[in-house]
DRENGUKOL-585142 format. One record per residue (C-alpha): x, y, z; chain; residue number from 1. Coordinates in steps of 0.05 Angstrom, whole numbers, always signed. Each point is the difference from the previous one (the first is absolute). Layout:
N
DOMI        u        v        w   chaine   num
DOMI        X        Y        Z        A   NUM
...
***
This chain:
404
DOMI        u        v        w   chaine   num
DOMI     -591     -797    +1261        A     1
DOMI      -52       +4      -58        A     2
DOMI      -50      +43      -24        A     3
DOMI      -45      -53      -33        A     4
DOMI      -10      -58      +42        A     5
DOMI      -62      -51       +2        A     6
DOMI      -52       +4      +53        A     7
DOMI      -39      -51      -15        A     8
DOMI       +1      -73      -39        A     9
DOMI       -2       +5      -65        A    10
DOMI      +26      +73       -3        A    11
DOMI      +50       +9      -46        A    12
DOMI      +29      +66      +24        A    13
DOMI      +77      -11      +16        A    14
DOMI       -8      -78       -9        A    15
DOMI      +67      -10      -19        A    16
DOMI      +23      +45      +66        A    17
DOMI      -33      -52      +53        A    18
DOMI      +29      -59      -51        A    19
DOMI      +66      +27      +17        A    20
DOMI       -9      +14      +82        A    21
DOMI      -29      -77       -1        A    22
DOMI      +53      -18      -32        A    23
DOMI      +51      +24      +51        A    24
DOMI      -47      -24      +58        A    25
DOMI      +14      -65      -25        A    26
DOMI      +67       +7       +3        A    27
DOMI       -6      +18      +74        A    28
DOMI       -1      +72       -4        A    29
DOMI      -51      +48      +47        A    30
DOMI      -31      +43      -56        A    31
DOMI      -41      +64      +14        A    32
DOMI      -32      +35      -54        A    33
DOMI      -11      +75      +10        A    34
DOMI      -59      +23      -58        A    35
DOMI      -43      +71       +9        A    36
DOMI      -66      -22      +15        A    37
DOMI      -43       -8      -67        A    38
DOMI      -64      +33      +41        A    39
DOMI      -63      -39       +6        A    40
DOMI       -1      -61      +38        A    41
DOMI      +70      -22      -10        A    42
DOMI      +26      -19      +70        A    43
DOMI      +49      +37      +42        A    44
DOMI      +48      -62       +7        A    45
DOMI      -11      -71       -8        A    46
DOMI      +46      -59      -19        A    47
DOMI       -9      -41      -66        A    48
DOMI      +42      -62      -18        A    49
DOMI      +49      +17      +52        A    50
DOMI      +12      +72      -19        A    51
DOMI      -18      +53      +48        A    52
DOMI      -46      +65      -37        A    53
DOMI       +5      +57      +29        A    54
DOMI      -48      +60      -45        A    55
DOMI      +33      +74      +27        A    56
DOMI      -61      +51       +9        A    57
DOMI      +14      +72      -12        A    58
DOMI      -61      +13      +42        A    59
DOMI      -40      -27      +50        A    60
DOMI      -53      -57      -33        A    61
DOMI      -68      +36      +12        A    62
DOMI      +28      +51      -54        A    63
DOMI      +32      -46      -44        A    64
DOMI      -46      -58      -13        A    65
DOMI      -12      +33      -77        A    66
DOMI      +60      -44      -44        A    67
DOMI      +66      +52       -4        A    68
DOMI      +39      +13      -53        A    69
DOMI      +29      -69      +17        A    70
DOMI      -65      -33      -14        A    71
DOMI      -16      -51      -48        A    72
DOMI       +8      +40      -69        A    73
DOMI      +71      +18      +28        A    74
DOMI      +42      +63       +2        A    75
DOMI       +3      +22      -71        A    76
DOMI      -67      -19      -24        A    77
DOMI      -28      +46      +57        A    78
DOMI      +49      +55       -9        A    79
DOMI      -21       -3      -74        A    80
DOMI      -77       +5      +19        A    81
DOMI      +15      +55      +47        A    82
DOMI      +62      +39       +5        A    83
DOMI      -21      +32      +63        A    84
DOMI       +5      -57      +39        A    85
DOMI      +76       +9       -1        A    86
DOMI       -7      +29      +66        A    87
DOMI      -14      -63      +37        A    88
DOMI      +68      -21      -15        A    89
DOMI      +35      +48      +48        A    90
DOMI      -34      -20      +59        A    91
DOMI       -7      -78      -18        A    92
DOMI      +74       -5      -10        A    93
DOMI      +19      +39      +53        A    94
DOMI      -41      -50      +51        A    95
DOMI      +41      -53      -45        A    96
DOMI      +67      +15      +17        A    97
DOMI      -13      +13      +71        A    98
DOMI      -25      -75       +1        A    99
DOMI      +47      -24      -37        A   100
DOMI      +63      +23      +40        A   101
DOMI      -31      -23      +63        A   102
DOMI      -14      -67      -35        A   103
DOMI      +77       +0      -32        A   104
DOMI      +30       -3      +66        A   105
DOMI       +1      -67      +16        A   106
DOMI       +8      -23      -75        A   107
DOMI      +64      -22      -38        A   108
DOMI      -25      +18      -71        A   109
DOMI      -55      +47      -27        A   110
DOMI      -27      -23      -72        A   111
DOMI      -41      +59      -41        A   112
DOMI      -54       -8      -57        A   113
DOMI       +1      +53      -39        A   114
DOMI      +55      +62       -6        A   115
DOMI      -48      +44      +13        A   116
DOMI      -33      +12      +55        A   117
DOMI      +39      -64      +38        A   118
DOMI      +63       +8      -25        A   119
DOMI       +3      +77      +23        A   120
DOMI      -29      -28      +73        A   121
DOMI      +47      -69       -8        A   122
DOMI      +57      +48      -18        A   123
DOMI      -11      +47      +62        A   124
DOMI      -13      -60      +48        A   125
DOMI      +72      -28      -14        A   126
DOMI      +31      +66       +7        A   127
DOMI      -29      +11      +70        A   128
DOMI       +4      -75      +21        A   129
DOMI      +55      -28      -33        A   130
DOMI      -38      -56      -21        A   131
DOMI       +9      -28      -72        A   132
DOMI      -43      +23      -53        A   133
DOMI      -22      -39      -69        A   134
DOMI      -42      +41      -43        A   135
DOMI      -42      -41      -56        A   136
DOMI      -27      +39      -58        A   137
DOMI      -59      -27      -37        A   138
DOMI       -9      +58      -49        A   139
DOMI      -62      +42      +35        A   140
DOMI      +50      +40      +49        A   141
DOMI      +52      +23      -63        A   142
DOMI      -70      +23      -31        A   143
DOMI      -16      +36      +65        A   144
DOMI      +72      +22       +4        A   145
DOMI      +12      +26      -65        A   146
DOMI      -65      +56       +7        A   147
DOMI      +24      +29      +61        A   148
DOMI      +50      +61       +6        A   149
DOMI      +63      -19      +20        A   150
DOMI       -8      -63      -24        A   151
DOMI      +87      -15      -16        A   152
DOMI      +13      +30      +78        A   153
DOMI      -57      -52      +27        A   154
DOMI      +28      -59      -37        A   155
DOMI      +68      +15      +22        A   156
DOMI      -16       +5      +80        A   157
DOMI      -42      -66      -12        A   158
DOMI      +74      -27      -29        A   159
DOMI      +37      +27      +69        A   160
DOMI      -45      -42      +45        A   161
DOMI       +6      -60      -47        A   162
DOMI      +48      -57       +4        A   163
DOMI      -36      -38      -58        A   164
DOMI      -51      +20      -54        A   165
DOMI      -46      -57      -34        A   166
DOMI      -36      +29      -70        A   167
DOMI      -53      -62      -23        A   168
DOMI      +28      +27      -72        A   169
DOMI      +62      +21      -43        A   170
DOMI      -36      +63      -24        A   171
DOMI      -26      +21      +73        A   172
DOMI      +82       +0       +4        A   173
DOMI      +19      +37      -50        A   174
DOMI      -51      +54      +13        A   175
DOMI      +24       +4      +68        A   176
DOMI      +75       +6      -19        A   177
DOMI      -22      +58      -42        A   178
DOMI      -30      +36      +52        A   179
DOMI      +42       -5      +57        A   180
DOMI      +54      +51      +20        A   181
DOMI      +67      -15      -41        A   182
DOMI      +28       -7      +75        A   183
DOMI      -43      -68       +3        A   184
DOMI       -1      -33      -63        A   185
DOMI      +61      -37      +13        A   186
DOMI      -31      -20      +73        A   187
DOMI      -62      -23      -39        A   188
DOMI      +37      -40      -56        A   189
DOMI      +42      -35      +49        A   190
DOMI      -65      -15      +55        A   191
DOMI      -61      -17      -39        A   192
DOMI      -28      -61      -25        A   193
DOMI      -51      -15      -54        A   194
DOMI      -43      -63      +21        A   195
DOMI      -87       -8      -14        A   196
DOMI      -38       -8      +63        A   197
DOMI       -2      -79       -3        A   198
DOMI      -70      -37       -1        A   199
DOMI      -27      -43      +54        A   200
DOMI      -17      -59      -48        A   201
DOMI      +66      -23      -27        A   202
DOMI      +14      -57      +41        A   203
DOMI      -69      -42       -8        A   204
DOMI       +7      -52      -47        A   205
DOMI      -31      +13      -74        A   206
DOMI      -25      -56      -46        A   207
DOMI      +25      +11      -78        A   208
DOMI      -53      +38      -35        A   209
DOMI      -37      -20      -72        A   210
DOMI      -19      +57      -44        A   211
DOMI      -66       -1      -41        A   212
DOMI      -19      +52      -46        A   213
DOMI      -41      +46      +24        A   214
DOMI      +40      +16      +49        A   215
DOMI      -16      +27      +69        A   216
DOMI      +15      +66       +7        A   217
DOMI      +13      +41      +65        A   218
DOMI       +7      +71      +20        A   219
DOMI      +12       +5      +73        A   220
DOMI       +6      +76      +40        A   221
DOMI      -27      +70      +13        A   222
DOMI      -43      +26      -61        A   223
DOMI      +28      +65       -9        A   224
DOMI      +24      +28      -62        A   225
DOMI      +74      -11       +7        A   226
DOMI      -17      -72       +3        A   227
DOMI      -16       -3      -80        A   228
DOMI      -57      -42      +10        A   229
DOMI      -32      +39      -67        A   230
DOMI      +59      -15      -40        A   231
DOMI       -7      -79      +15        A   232
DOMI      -85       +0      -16        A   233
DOMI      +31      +41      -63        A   234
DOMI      +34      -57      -24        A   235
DOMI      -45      -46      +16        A   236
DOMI      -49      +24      -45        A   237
DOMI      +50       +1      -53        A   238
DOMI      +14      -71       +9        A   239
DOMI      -31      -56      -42        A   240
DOMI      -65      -21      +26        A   241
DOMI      +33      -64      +36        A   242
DOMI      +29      +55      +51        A   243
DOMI      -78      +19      +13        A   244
DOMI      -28      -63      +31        A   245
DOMI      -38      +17      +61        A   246
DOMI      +33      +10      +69        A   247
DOMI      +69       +2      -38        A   248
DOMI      +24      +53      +42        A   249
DOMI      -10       +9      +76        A   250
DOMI      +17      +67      +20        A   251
DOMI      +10       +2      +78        A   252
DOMI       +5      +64      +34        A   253
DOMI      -36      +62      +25        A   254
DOMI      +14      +77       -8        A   255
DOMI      -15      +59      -33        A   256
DOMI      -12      -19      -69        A   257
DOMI      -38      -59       +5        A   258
DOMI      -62      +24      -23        A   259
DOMI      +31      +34      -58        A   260
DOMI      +31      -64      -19        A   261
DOMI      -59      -44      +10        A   262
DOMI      -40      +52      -55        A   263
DOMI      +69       -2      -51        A   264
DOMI       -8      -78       +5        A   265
DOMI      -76       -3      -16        A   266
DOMI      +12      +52      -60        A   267
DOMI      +61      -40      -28        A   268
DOMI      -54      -57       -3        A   269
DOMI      +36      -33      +57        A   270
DOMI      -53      -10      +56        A   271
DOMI       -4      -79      -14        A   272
DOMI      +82      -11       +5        A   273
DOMI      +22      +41      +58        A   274
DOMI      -27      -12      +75        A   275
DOMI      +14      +50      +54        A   276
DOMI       +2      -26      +59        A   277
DOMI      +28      +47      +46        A   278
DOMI      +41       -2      +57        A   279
DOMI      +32      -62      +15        A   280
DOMI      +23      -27      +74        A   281
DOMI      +67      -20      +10        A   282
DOMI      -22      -67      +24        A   283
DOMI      -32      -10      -77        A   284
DOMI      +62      +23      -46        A   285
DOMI      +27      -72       -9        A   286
DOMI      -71      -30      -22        A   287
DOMI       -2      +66      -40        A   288
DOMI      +62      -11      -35        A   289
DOMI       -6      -73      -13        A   290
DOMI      -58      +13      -33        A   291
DOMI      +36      +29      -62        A   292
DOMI      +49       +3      -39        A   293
DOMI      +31      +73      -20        A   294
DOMI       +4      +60      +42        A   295
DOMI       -4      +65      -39        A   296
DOMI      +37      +71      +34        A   297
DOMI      -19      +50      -46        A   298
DOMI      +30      +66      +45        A   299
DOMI      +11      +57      -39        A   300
DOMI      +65      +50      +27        A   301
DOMI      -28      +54       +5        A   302
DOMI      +49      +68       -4        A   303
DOMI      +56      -28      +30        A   304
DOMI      +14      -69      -16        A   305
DOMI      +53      -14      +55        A   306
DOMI      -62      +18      +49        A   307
DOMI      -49      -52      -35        A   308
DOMI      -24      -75      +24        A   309
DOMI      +56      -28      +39        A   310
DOMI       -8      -69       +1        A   311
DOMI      -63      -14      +24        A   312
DOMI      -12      -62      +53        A   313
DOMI      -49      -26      -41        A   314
DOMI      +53      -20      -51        A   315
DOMI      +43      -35      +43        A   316
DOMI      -61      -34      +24        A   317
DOMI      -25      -28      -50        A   318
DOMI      +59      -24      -45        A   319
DOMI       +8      -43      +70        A   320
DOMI      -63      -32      -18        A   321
DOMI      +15       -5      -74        A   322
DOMI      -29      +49      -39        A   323
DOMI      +34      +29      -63        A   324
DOMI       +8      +69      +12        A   325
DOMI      -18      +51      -47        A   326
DOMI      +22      +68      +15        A   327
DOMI      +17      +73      -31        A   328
DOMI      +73      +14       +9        A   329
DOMI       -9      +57      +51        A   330
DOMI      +25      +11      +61        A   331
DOMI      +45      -58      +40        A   332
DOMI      -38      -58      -35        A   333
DOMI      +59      -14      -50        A   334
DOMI      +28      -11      +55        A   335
DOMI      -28      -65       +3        A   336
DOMI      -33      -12      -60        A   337
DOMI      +45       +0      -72        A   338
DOMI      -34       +2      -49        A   339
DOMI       -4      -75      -15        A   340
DOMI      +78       -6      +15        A   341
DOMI      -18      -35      +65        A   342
DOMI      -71      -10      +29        A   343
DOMI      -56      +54      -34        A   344
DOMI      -19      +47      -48        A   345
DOMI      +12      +69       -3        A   346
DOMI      -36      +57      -48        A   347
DOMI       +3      +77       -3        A   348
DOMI      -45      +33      +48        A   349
DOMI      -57      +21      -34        A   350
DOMI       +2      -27      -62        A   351
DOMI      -62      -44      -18        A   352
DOMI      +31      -39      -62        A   353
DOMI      +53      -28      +37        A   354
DOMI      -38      -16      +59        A   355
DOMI      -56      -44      -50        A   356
DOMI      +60      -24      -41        A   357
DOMI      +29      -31      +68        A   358
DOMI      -62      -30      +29        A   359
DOMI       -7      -26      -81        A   360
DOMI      +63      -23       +5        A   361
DOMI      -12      -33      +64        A   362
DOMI      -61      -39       -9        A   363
DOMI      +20      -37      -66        A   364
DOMI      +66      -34      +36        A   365
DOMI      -20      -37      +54        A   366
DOMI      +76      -22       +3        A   367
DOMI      +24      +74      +14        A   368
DOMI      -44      +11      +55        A   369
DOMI      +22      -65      +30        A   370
DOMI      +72      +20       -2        A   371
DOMI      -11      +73      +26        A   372
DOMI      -45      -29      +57        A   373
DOMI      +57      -41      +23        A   374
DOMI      +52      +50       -4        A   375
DOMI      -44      +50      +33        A   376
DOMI      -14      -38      +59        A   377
DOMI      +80       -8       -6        A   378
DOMI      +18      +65       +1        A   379
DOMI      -52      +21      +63        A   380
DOMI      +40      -52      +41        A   381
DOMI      +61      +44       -6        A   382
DOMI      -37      +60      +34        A   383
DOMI      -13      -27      +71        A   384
DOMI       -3      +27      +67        A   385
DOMI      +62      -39      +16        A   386
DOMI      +45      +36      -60        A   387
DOMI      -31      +68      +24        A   388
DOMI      +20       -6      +72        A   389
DOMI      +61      -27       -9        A   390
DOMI      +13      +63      -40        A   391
DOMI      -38      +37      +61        A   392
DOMI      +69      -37      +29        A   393
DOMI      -67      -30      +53        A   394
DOMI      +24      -75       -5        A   395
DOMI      +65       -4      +46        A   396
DOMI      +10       +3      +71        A   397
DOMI      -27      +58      +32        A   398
DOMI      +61      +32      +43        A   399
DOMI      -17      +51      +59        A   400
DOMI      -43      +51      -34        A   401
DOMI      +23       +2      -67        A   402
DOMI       -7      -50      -64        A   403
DOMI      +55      -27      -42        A   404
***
């Protein structure tokens, strides 16, 4: 069960969700995946790669063909535009669960994306059905979570109808052992994991990279301003004029601040070194990556740094292809990346002079970059779909209706 879930190629929404239910298809498993329909011309049910879609309407299709709340800007960014719209989640997740039990009864394990709202309907489903629940948190439900009333009392009934919680991040953890009910915390500390969603692209082979100043750089995601995306054209314009050859950096990605970023780049005298190109398909991320050399996460944490940037699937991604990563230390992406300790580079989020002293830093030792790239590509190996579903406990003998 997801919230976010692609409807089309190239559509990024919960990418790493259908990674994961072709992932168990392949290892012989029937998957269904039960989404609220997006609106538009999403359809009702299809099957993709093996994976059965089903999209849950809260009404019937001649009044819901506008996009939902569960549309393409998701369920925060259209809360945040209009509050009022709050009161499409009643009904939606009410059609939701009723689907979802009738769907559970002839499953052996329920997996939900999000704590909120599929962990609340995972959490009920396995309470009625007996079924076993896995709840994966990715960072937008403990934002969700955290606003509502009741928040501790919501978490904890999610924990009573979970036999296994999966955070994508240590702080996503902590926060969550903070607010659950004292009654839980020993429940939660015992029964959850922290693992990043793993990338698709780890197993295809890589040639060795060779680094040549300028090097290539690469933003890759959804241009909002969480995303930082001023603080890296910041530094760039603070770097020596080497670090301003044209098309230096590609920024890929669409959202709500592009246009605000594309004027910031022409008035920082950037207009000639940075290309936006916009959304990118899935199918065109590896010719993407291999086309340069650093990837740059600039997120920012925003209020409450245990709810920031998990670890986004770009990252994993793309140190699977090579790339040095460059990122702020916010959110889960310590979690992977050290600081130069193992594969990548890590600054404080938002500061400009550390961000143009490591891309400096960068492009003037070719020899560095060659030794992060390898241990990058190193260290996404270790975060497969294999570790994560043998955590999942998904890779031995299935036994009546229950997993070992």
């Amino acid at each position: 069960m997801t919230t976010s879930y692609p409807t089309e190629p190239g559509d990024f929404r919960g990418r790493f969700v259908h990674e994961q239910a072709v992932a168990l298809v392949r290892r012989g498993c029937d998957v269904r995946v039960l989404a609220p329909h997006p609106g538009s011309n999403a359809a009702d049910c299809e099957t993709v790669e093996g994976v059965q879609v089903e999209r849950v309407r809260s009404m019937p299709s001649f009044l819901d063909s506008a996009p939902t709340l569960f549309g393409r800007s998701g369920v925060m960014e259209a809360l945040g535009e209009a509050p009022r719209r709050a009161a499409e989640l009643a009904p939606a997740m009410a059609a939701f669960l009723v689907r979802a039990v009738l769907a559970a009864r002839g499953a052996d394990l329920v997996i939900s994306h999000w704590l909120v709202p599929c962990g609340l309907v995972g959490a009920a489903v396995s309470r009625l059905t007996g079924v076993r629940h896995i709840a994966v948190e990715h960072g937008g439900g403990m934002r969700l979570l955290v606003r509502v009333p009741g928040a501790t009392a919501l978490l904890g009934f999610i924990l009573r109808g979970t036999s296994l919680l999966h955070f994508v991040s240590h702080p996503l953890r902590n926060r969550a052992l903070r607010l659950a009910p004292r009654s839980s915390r020993e429940f939660l500390e015992r029964f959850s994991v922290v693992h990043p969603m793993p990338c698709p692209h780890n197993s295809v082979p890589v040639h060795p990279r060779s680094f040549v100043s300028p090097l290539r750089l690469l933003f890759a995601g959804r241009l909002t301003r969480a995303k930082g995306v001023h603080v890296l054209l910041h530094a760039m314009a603070r770097a020596p004029a080497s670090m301003r050859a044209p098309s230096l950096l590609t920024i890929a990605g669409d959202g709500p601040a592009r246009s605000g970023v594309e004027a910031m780049a022409r008035d920082l005298g950037l207009a000639d070194s940075v290309s936006f190109i916009g959304m990118v398909p899935s199918s065109g991320l590896a010719e993407l990556y291999d086309a340069h050399d650093v990837l740059v996460i600039p997120s920012l944490p925003g209020s409450d740094p245990d709810l920031a940037e998990g670890v986004p699937s770009v990252l994993l991604d793309a140190m699977s292809r090579g790339l040095v990563p460059v990122v702020s230390a916010c959110g889960g992406m310590p979690d992977v990346v050290r600081g130069g300790e193992t594969c990548g580079v890590l600054f404080a989020p938002g500061n400009v002079s550390e961000l143009a002293g490591c891309l400096e830093a960068l492009s003037s030792n070719s020899d560095l970059c060659t030794e992060l790239s390898a241990s990058a590509r190193a260290v996404s190996l270790g975060f497969s779909q294999d570790s994560l579903l043998g955590i999942y406990g998904l890779t031995t003998t299935r036994s009546g209706n229950r997993f070992e």
